[in-house]
C-alpha positions in Angstrom: -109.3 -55.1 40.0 -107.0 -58.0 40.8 -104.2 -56.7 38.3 -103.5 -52.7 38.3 -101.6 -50.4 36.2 -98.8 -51.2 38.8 -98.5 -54.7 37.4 -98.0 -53.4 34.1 -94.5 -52.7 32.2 -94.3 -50.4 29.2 -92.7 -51.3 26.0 -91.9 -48.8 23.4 -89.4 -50.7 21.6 -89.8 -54.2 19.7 -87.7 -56.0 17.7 -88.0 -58.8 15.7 -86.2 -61.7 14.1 -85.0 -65.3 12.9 -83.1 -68.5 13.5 -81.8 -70.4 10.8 -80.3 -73.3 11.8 -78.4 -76.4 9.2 -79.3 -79.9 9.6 -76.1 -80.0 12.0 -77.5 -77.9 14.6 -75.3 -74.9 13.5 -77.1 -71.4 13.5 -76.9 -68.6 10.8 -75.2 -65.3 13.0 -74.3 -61.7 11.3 -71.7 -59.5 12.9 -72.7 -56.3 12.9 -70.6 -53.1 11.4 -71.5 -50.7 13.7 -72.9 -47.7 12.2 -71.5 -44.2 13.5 -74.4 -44.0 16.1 -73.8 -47.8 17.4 -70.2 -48.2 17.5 -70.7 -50.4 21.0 -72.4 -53.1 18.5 -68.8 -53.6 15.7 -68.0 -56.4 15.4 -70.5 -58.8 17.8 -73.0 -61.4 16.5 -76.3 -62.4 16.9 -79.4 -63.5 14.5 -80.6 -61.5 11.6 -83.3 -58.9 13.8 -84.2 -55.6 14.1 -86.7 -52.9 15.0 -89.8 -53.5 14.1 -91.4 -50.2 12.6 -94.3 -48.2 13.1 -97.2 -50.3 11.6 -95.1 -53.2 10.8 -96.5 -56.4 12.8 -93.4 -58.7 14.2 -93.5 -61.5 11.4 -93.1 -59.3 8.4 -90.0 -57.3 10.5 -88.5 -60.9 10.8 -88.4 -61.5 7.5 -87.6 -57.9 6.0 -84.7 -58.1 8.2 -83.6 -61.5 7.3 -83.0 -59.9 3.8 -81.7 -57.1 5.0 -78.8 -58.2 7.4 -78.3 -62.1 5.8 -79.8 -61.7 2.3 -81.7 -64.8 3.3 -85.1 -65.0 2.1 -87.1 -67.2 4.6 -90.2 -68.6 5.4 -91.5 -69.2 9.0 -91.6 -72.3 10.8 -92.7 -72.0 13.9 -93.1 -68.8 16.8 -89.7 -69.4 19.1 -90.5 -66.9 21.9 -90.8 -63.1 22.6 -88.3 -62.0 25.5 -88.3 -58.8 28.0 -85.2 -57.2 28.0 -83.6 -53.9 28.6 -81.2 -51.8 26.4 -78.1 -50.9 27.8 -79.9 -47.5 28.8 -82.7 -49.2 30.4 -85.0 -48.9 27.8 -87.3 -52.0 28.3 -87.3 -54.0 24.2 -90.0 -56.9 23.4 -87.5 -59.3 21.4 -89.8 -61.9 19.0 -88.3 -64.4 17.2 -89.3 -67.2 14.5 -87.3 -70.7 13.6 -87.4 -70.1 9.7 -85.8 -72.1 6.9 -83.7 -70.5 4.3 -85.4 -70.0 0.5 -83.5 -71.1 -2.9 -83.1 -67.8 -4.2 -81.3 -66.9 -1.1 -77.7 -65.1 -1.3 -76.1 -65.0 2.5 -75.0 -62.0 1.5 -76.1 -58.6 3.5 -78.5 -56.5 1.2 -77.0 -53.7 3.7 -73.3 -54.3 4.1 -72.4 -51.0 5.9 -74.5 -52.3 8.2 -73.5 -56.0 8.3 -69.7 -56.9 8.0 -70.2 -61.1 8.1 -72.7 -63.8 7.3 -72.5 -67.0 8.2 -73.2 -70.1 9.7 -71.8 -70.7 13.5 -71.4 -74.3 15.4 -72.7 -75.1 18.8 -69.5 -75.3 20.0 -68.1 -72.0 18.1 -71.6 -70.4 19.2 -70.5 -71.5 23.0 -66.8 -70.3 22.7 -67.9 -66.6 21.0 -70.2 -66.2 23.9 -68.0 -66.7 26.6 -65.8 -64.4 25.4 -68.4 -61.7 24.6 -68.7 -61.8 21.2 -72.4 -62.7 21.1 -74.2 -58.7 21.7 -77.0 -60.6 23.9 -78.4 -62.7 26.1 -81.1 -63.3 23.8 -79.2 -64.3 21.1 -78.3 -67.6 23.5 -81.9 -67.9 24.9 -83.4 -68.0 21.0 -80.9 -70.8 19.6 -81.6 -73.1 22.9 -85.1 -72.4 21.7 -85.0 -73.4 18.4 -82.1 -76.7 19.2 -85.4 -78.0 21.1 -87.5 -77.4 18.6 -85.0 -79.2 16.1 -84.9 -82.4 18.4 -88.7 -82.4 18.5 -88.7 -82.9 14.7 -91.3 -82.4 12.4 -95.3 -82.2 14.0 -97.9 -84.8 13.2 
């Protein structure tokens, strides 16, 4: 066998989720509440995403949470990227995310607000200053909007 079980790493937790980004380049972000049992995540931003459930494939978590933490309803565009990452515990997470553009009937207005305190639309250069002071809650967060800016540049397929 070239590659063993030795090779292999785990993943019990995915998550899912969108980026929304405005003709200017500027990307949709929610800050977070923090709910009794994640009081480390108050107050810090990052795109519309969450756990995807038992029996729920990665797309259909993306947009159920897109509703839930934006009230955005979306359609996606195009697969961004699916990153490794660890929880602050070490619990390895499988982080998917779609560029997706915004419906009509959409409200920008969290369909859970004791969840989601803010919902709005954040410039590159905002986007830059809130990370460097640590108000973006991850790395991801950073990796997904460079995605999707590249993907913007590329313009439309054939």
């Amino acid at each position: 066998m070239q590659f063993g079980p030795e090779l292999h790493t785990p993943v019990s937790h995915r998550a899912a989720g969108v980026v929304i980004l405005n003709d200017a380049g500027d990307i949709l972000l929610v800050r977070e509440q923090g709910v009794p049992e994640q009081r480390q995540k108050a107050g810090l931003w990052h795109i519309p995403s969450g756990t995807v459930e038992d029996g729920e494939n990665p797309q259909d978590t993306a947009v159920r949470e897109a509703w839930e933490e934006a009230g955005v309803r979306v359609r996606l565009l195009k697969f961004l990227a699916a990153y490794l990452g660890r929880f602050p515990d070490g619990v390895p997470v499988l982080r998917h995310a779609w560029l997706a553009e915004a419906l009509p009937d959409s409200t920008f207005r969290p369909a859970l607000p004791d969840e989601v305190l803010e919902v709005r639309f954040v410039s590159q250069a905002d986007f830059a200053a809130l990370y460097d002071a640590g108000q973006i809650r991850m790395y991801h967060t950073k990796m997904f909007y460079e995605d999707a800016l590249r993907e913007q540049a590329m313009g439309p397929g054939p």
